[in-house]
Backbone as CSV, one residue per row, in Angstrom:
resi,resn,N_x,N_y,N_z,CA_x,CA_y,CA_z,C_x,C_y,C_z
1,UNK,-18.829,-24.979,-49.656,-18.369,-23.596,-49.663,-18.871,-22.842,-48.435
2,UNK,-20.189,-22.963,-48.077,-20.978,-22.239,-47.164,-19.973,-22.587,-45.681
3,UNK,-19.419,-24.087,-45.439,-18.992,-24.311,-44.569,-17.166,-23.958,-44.299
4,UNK,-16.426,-23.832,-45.320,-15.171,-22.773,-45.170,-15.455,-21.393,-45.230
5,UNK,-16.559,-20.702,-45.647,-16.731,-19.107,-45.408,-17.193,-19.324,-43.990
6,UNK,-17.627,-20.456,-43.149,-18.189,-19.891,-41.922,-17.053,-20.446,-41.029
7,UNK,-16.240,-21.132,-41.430,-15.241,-21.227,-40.683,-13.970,-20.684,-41.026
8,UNK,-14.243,-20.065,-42.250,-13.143,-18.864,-42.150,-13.258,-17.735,-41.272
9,UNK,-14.733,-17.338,-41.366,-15.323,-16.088,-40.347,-14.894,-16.402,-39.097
10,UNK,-15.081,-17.559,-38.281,-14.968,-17.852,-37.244,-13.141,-17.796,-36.406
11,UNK,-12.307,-18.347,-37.648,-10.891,-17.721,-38.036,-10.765,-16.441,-37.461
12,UNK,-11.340,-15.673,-38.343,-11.383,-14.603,-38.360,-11.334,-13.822,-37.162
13,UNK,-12.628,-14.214,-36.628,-13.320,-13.270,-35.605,-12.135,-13.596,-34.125
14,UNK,-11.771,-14.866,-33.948,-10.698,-15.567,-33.062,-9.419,-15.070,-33.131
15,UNK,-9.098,-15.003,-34.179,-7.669,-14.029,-34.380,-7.468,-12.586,-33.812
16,UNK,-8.954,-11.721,-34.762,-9.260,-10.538,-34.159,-9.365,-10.491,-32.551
17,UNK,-9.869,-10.938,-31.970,-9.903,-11.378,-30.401,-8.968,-11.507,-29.615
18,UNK,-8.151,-12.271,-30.491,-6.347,-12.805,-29.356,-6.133,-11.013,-29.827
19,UNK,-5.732,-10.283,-31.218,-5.221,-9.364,-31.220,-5.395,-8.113,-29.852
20,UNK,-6.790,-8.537,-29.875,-7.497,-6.865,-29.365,-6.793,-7.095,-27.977
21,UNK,-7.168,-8.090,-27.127,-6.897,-9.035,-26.017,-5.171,-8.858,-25.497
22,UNK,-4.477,-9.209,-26.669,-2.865,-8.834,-26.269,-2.743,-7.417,-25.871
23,UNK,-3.735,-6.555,-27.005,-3.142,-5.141,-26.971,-3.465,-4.666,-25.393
24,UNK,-4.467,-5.388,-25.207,-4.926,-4.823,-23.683,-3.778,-4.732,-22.732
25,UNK,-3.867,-3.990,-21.709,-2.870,-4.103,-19.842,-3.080,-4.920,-19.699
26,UNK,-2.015,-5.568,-19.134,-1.759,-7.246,-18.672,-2.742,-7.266,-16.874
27,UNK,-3.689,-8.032,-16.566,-3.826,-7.655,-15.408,-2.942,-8.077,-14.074
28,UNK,-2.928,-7.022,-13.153,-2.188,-7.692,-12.327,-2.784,-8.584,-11.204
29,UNK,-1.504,-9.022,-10.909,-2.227,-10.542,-10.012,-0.915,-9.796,-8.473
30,UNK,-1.637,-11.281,-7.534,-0.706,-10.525,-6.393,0.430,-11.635,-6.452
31,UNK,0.935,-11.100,-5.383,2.036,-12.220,-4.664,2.634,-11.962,-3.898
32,UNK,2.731,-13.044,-2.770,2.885,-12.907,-1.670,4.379,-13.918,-0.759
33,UNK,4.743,-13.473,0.312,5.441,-14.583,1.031,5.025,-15.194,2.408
34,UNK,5.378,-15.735,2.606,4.789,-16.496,4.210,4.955,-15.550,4.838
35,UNK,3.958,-15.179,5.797,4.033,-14.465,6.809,4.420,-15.162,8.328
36,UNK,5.417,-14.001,8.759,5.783,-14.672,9.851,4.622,-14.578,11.055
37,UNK,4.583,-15.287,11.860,3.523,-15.877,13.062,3.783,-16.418,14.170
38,UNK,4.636,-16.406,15.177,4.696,-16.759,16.574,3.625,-16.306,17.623
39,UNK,3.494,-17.367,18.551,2.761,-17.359,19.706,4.070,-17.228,21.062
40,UNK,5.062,-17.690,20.798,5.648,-17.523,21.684,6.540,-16.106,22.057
41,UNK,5.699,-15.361,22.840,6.107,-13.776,23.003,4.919,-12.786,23.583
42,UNK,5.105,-11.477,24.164,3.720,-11.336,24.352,3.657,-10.317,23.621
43,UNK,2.222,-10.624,23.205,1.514,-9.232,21.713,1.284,-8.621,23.106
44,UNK,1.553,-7.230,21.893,1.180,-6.121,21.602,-0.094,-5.441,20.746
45,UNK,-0.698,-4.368,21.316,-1.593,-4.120,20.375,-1.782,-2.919,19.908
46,UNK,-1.595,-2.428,18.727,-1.752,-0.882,18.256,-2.037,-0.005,18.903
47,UNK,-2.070,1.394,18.957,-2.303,2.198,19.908,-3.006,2.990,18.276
48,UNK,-4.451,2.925,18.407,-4.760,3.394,17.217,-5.201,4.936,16.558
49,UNK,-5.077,5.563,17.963,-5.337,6.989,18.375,-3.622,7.920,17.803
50,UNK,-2.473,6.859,18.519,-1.330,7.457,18.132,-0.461,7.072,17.369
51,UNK,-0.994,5.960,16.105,-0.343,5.698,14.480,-1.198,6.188,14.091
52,UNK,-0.157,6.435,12.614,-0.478,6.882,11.363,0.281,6.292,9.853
53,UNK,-0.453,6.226,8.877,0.483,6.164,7.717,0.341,7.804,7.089
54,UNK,1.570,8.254,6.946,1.569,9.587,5.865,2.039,9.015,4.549
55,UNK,1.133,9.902,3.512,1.457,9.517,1.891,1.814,10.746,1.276
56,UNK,2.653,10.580,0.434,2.902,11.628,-0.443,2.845,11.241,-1.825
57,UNK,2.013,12.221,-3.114,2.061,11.933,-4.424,2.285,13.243,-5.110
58,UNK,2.996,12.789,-6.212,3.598,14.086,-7.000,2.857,13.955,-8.347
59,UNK,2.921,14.832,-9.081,2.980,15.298,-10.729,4.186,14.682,-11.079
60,UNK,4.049,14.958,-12.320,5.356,14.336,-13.281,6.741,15.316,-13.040
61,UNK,6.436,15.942,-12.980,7.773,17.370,-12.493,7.939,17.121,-10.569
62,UNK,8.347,15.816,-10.269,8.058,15.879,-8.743,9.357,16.603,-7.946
63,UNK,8.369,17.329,-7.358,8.781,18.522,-6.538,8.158,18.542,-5.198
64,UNK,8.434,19.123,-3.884,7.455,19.577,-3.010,6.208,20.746,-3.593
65,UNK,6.493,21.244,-4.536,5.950,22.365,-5.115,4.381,21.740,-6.340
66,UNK,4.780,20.390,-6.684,3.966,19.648,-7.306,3.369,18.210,-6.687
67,UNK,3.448,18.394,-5.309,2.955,17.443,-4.761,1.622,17.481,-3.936
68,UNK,0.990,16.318,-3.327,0.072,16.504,-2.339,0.271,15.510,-1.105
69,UNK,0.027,16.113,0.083,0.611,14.779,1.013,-0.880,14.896,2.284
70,UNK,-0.606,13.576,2.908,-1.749,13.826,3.680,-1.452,12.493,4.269
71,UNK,-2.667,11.806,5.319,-2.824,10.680,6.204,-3.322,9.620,6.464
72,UNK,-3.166,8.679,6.949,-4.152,8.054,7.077,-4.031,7.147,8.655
73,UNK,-5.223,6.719,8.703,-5.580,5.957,9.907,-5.654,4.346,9.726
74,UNK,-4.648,3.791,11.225,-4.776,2.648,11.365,-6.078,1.946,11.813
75,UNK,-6.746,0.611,11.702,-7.964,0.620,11.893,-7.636,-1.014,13.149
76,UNK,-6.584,-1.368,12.969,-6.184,-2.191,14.068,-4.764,-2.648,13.350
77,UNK,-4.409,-4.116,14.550,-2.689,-4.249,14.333,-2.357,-5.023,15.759
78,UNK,-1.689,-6.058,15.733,-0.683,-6.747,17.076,0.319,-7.163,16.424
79,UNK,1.499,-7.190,17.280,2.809,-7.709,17.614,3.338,-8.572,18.412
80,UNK,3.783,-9.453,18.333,4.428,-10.249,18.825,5.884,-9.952,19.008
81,UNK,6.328,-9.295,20.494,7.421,-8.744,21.437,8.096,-10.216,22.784
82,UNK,9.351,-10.663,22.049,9.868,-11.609,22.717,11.598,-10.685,23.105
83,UNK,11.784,-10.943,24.314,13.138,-10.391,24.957,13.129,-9.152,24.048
84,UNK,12.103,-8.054,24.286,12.390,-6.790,24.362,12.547,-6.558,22.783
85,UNK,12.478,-7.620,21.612,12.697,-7.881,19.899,11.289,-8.187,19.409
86,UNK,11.252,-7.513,18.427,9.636,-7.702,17.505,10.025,-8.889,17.017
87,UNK,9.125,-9.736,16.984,9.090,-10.920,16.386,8.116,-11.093,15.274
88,UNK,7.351,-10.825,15.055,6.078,-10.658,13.953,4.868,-9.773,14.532
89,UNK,4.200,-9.016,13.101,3.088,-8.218,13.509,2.629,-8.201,11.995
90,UNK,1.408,-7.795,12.081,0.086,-7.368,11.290,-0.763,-6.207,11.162
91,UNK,-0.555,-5.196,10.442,-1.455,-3.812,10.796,-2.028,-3.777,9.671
92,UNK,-3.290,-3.213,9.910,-4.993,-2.755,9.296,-4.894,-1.358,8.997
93,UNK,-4.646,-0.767,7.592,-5.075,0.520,7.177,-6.475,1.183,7.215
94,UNK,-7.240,1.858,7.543,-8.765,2.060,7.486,-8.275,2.983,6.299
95,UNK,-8.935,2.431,4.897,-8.378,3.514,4.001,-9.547,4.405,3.710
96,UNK,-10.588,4.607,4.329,-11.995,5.439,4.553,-11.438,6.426,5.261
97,UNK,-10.314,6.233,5.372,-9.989,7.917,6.785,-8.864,8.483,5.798
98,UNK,-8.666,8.616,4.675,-7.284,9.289,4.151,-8.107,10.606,4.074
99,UNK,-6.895,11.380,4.455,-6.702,12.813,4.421,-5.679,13.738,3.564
100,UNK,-6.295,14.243,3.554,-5.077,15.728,2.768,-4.985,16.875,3.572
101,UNK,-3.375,17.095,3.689,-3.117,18.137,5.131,-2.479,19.547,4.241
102,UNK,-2.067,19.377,2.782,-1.318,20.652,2.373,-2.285,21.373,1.297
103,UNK,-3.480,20.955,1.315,-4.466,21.916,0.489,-5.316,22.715,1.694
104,UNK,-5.594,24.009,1.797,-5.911,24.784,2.844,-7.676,25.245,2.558
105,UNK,-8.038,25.105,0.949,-9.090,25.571,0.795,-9.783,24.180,0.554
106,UNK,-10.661,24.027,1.543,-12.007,23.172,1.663,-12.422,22.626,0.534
107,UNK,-12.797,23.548,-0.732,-13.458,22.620,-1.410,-12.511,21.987,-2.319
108,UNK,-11.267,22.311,-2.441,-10.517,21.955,-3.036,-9.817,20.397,-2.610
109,UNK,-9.708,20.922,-1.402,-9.398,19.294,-0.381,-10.153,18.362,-0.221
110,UNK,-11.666,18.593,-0.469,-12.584,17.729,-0.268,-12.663,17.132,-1.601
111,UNK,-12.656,17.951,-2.805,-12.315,17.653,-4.004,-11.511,16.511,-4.292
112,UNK,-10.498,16.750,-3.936,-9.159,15.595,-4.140,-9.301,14.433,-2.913
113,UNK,-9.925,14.492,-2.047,-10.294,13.239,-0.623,-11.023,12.814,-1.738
114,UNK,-12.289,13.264,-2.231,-13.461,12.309,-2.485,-12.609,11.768,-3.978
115,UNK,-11.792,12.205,-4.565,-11.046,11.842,-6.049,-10.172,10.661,-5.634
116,UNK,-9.548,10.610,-4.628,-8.476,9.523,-4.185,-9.580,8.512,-3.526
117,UNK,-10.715,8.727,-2.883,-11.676,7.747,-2.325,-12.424,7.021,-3.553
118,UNK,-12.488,7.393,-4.806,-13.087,7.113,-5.706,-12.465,5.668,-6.696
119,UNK,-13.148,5.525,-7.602,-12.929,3.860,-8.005,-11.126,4.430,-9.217
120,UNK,-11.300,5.333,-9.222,-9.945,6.151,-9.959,-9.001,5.859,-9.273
121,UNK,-8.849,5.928,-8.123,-7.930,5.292,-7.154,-7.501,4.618,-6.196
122,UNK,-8.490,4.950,-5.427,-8.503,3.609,-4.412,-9.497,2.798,-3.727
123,UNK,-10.565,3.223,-4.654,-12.022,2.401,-4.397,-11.943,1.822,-3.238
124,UNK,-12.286,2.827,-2.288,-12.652,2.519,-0.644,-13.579,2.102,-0.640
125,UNK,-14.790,2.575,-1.074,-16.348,1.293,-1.271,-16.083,0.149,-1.048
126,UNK,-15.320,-0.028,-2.333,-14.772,-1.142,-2.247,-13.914,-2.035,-1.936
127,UNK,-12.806,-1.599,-1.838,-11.812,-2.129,-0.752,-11.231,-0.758,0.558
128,UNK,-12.261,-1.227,1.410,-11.915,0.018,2.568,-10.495,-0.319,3.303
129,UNK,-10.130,-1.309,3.520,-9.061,-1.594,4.046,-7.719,-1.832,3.426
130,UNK,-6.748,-1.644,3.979,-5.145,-2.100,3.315,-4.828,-2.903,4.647
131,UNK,-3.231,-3.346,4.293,-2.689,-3.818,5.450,-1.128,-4.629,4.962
132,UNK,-0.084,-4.459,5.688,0.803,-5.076,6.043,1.146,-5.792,6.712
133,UNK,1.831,-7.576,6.131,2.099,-8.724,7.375,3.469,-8.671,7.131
134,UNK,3.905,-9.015,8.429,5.571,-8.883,8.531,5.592,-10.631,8.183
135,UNK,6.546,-10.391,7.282,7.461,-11.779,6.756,8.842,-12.222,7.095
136,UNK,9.352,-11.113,7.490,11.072,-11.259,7.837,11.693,-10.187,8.736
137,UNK,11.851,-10.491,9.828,12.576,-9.327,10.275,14.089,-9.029,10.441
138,UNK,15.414,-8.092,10.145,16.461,-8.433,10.130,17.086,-6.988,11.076
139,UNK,17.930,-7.545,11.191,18.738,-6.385,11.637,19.722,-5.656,10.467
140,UNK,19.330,-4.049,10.678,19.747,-3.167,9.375,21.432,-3.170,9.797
141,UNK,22.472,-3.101,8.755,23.186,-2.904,8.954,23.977,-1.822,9.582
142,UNK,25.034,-1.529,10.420,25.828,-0.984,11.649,25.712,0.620,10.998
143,UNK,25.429,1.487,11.475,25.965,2.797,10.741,24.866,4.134,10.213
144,UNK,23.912,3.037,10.019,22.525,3.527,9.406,21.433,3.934,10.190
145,UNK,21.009,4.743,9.287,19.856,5.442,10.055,18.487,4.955,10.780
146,UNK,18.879,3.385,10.634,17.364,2.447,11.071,17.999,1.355,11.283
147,UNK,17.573,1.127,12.373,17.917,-0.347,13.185,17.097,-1.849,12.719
148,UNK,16.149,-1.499,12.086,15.819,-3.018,11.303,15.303,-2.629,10.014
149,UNK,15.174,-4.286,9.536,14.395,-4.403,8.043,12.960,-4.942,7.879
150,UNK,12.213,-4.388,7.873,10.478,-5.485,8.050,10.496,-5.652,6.427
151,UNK,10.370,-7.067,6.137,9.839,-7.162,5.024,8.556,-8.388,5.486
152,UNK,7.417,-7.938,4.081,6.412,-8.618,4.814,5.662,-8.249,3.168
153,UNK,4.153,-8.633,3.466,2.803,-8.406,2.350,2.557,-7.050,2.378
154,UNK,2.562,-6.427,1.763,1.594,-5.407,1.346,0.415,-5.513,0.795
155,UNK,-0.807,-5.201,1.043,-2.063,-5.792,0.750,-2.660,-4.221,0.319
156,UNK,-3.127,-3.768,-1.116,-3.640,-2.293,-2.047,-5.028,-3.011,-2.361
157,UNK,-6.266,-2.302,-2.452,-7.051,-2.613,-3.763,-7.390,-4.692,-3.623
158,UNK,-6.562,-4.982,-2.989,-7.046,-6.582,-3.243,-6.176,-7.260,-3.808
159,UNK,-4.886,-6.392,-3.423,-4.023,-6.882,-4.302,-2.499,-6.999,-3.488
160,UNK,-1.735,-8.451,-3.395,-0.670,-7.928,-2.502,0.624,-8.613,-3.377
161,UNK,1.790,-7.944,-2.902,2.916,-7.428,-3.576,4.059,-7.616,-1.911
162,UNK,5.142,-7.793,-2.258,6.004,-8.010,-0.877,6.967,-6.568,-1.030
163,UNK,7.046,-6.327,0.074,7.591,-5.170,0.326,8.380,-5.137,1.389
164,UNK,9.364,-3.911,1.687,10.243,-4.169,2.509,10.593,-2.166,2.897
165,UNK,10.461,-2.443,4.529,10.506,-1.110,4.824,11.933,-0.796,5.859
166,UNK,12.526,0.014,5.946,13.643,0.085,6.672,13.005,1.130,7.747
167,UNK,13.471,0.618,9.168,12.672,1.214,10.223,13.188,1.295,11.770
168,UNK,13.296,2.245,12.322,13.596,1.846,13.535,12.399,1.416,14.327
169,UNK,12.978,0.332,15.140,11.761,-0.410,16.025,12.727,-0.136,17.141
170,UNK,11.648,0.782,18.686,12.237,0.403,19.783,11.162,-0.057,20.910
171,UNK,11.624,-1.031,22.018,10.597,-1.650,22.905,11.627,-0.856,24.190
172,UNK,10.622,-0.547,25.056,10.899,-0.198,26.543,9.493,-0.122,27.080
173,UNK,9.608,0.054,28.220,8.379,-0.365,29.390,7.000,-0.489,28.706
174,UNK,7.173,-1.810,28.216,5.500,-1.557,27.944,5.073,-1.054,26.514
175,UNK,5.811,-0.353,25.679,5.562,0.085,25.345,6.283,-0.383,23.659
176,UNK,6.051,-0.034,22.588,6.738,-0.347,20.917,6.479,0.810,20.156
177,UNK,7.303,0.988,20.049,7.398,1.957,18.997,7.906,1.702,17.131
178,UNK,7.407,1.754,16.091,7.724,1.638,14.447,7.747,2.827,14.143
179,UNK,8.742,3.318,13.373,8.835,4.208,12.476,9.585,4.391,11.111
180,UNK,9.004,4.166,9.618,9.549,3.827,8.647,10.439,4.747,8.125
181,UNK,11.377,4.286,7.028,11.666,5.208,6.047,10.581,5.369,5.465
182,UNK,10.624,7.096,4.564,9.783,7.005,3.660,9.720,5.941,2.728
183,UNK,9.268,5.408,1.743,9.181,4.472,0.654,8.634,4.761,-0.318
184,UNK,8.842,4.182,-1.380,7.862,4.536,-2.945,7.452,3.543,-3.238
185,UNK,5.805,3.492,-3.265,5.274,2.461,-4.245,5.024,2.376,-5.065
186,UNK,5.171,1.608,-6.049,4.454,1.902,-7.502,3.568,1.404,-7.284
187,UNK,2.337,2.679,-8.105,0.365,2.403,-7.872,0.345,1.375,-9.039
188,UNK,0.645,1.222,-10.189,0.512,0.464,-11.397,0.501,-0.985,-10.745
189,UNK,1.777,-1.400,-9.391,1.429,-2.521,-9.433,0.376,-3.334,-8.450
190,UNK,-0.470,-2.247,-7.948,-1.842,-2.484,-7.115,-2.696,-1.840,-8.433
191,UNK,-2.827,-2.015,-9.118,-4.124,-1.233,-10.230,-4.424,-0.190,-9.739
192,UNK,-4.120,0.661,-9.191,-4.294,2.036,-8.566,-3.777,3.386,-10.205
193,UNK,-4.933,3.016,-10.915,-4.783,3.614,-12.360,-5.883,4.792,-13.070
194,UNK,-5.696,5.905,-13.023,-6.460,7.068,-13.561,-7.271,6.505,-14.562
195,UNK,-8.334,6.555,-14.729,-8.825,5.782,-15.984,-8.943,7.281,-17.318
196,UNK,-8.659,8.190,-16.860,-8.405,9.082,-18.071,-7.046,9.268,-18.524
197,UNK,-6.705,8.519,-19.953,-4.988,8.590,-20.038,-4.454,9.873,-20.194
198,UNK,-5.188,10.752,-20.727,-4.390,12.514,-20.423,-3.892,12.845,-18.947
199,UNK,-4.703,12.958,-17.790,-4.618,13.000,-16.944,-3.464,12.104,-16.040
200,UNK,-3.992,10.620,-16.268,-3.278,9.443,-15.717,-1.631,9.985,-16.243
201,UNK,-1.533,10.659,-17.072,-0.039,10.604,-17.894,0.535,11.854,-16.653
202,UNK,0.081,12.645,-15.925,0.844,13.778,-15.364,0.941,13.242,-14.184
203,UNK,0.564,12.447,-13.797,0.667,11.686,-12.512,1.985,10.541,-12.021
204,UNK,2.964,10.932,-11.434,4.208,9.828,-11.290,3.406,8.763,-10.798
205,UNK,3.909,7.473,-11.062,3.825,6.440,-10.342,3.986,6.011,-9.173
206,UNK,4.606,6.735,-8.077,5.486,6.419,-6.973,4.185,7.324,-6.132
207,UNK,4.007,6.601,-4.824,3.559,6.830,-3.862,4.380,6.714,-2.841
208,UNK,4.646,7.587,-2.163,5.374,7.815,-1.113,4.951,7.487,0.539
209,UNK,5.345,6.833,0.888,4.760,5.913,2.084,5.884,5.968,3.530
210,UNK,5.190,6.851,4.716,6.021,5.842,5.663,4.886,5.873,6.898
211,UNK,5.184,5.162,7.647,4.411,4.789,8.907,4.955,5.042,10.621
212,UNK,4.038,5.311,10.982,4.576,5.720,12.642,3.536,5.133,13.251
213,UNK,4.305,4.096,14.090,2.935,3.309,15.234,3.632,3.251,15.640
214,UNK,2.878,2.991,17.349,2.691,2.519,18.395,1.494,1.628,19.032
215,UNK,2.206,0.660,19.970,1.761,-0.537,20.395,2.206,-0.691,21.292
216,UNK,1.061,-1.485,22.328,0.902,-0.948,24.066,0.545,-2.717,24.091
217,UNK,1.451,-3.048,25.323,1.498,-4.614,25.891,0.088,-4.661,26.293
218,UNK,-0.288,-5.854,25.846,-1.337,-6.134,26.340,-1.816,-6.860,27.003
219,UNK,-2.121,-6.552,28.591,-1.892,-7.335,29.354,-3.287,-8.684,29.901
């Protein structure tokens, strides 16, 4: 008897476990595609003074009126430029430099920097860096407002996800220029998650993303 009550308990306690365990958030994992990589072409290298990524995040009522937007700094990045065409590149977010440009009162802005720097969202401690590898480059179709397609890794938190940005890329003397569409990311699928669910609930999912670099031949 002693030995089916203790392996009923044990039943028990195992069942209870898978239950609690399912009910939990599934965690997320990454995934990625080959990144593209040529040597044959000459890199380029960020101009890190004159990129930027700008972000924008809204409330649940998203509006310009319920939003916050602000910056951030590249922390490095090269390209690979063959006949005047990007061929592959790699850029370094320094996510220790995000900023907020539409809150005007100090402590309020410093408030929300040190809240987005925090393990609530993007645990810069801990993961200070982001970054994007180009995987595919295409030409956007005739008509449109952007002359190519970069799809490539997106790398959040430690976590990467493939993504795809529509962008004009132009090369002349020396010189490269990127500039994205805006984009929306969903934070849920980098764990980028409010850990208070009242709060976490007024918050859209979508992060609003585009990028402006430049990259100088390097000779």
């Amino acid at each position: 008897m002693k030995k089916r009550t203790i392996l009923s308990a044990l039943l028990l306690i195992s069942a209870t476990a898978m239950i609690i365990s399912c009910g939990k958030d599934k965690p997320v994992t990454s995934e990625s595609n080959e990144v593209l990589t040529t040597n044959d072409g000459q890199i380029y290298t960020i101009d890190t003074l004159n990129s930027k990524a700008e972000w924008k995040g809204f409330k649940v009522v998203k509006s310009d009126n319920t939003s916050h937007i602000g910056t951030l700094k590249f922390e490095s990045g090269e390209v690979t430029v063959k006949n005047n065409k990007l061929e592959s590149g790699q850029f370094v977010v320094d996510m220790t430099s995000i900023s907020n440009t539409d809150l005007k009162d100090s402590e309020s802005n410093s408030k929300l920097v040190g809240h987005l720097k925090s393990a609530d969202f993007f645990d810069v401690n801990k993961f200070p860096t982001a970054s994007f590898e180009i995987t595919k480059i295409s030409e956007a179709p005739a008509g449109g407002d952007y002359n190519t397609i970069l799809d490539g890794n997106l790398t959040l938190k430690g976590i990467t996800k493939p993504a795809s940005f529509n962008a004009n890329v132009k090369v002349a003397n020396g010189e490269l220029s990127i500039a994205t569409e805006p984009k929306d990311i969903n934070r849920d699928e980098f764990g980028i998650k409010f850990q208070m669910p009242a709060a976490e609930g007024l918050i859209k999912n979508e992060i609003n993303v585009q990028m402006s670099i430049k990259a100088i031949e390097k000779k």
